[in-house]
C-alpha positions in Angstrom: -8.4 13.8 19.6 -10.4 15.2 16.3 -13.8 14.9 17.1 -16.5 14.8 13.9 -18.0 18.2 13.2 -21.3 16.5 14.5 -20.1 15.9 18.1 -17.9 19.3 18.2 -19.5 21.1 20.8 -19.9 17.7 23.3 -17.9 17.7 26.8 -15.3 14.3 27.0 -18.1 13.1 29.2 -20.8 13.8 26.5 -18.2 12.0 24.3 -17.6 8.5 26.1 -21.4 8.5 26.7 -21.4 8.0 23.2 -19.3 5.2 22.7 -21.0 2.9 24.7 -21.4 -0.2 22.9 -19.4 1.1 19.8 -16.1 0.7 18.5 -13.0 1.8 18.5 -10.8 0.7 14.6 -7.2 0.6 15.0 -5.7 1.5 11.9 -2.0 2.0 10.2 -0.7 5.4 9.3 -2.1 7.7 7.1 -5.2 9.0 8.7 -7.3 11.4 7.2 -7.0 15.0 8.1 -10.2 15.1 10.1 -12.8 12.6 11.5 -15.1 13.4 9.1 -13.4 12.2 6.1 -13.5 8.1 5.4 -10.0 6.4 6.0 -9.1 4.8 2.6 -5.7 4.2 2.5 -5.1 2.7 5.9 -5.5 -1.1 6.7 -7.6 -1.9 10.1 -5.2 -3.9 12.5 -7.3 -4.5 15.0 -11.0 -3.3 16.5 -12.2 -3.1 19.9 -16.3 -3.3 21.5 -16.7 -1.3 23.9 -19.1 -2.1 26.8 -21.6 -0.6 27.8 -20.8 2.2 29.8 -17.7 2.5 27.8 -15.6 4.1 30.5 -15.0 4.0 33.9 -13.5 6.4 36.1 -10.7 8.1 35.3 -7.6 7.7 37.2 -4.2 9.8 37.2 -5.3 11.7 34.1 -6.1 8.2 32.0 -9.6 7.1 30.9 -10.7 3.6 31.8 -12.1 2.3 28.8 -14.7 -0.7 28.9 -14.3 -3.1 26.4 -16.0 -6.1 25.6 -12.3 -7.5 25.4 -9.0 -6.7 25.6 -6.8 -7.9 23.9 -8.2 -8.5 20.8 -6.7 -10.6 17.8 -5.0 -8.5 15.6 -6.3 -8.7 12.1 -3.2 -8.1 10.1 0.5 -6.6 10.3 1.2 -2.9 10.0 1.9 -0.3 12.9 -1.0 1.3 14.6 -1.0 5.1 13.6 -4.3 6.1 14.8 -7.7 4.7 16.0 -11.0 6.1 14.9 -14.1 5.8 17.7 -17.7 4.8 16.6 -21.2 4.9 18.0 -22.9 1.9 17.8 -24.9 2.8 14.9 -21.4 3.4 13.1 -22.0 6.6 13.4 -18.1 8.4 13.6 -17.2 10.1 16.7 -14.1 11.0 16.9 -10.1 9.8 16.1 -7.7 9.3 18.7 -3.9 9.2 18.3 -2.2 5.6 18.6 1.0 3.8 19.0 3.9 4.3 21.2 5.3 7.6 22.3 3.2 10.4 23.1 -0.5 9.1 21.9 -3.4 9.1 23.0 -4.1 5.8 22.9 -1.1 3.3 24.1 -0.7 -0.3 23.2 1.1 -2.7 25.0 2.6 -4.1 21.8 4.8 -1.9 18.9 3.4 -3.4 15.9 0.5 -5.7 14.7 0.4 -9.4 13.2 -2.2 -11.6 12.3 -3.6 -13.3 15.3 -1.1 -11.8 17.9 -2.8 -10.3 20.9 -3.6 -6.1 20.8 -4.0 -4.7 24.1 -5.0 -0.9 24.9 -2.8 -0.1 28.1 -3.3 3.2 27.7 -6.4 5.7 26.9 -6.4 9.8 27.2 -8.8 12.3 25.7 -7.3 15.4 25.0 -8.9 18.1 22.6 -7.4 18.9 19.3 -2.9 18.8 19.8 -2.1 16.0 17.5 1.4 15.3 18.4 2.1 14.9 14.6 2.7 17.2 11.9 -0.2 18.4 10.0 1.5 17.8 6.8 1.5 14.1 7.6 -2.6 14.3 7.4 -3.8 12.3 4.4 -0.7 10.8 3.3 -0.1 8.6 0.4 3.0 6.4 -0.8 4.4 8.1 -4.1 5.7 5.4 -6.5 8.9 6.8 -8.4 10.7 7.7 -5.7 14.2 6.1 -4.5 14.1 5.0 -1.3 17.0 7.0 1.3 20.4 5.2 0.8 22.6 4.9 3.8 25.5 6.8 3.8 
């Protein structure tokens, strides 16, 4: 998780207390390198309401998030790369890794199409540990290049 500078010093509790009845925005690669900068270069698959209280207990080391629904409708195709959390008032909270492997956030599908359910199957906060590299942050497609020929 890369929490906003603004919520920094909250505790995961302090954090989910915060969600309630925001939003968590599923988007495709190429987050920025902290939650504090605007995502401009990734499309929004899919976005989630959550309830209010927007988690449950935890159980087995997993959060239970509350959402006003899951699934949701995707909103169009790409693979989920990370998901930025909201306060109501839009205020940013925090972003969350996504996808499959070792994420934070887990989805019960690989990739994302236009009207094809999403559905969060799995949700864990931990502090800072990206499991990318940090040269990945803020990456852009560079036109020019050649793509990789098989051998």
């Amino acid at each position: 998780m890369n929490v906003a500078s603004e919520f920094a010093n909250c505790s995961p509790d302090e954090l989910k207390e915060l969600l309630s009845g925001g939003t968590l925005t599923v988007y495709s690669v190429a987050r920025p390198a902290t939650a504090d900068i605007a995502v401009d270069r990734s499309g929004v698959l899919a976005t989630f309401t959550f309830a209010s209280p927007a988690f449950g207990p935890s159980s087995e080391g997993a959060e239970a998030p509350c959402f006003a629904a899951n699934p949701v409708a995707a909103s169009t195709t790409g693979t989920p790369g990370f998901a930025r959390a909201r306060k109501a008032d839009g205020t940013v909270v925090a972003d969350f890794s996504a996808g499959s492997g070792d994420r934070e956030i887990k989805f019960a599908e690989v990739s994302c199409s236009p009207g094809a359910p999403v559905k969060v199957v799995k949700f864990t906060i931990k502090h800072g540990d990206w499991p990318e590299r940090p040269d990945y942050y803020g990456t852009r497609p560079r036109s020019g290049y050649p793509l990789p020929v098989a051998p």
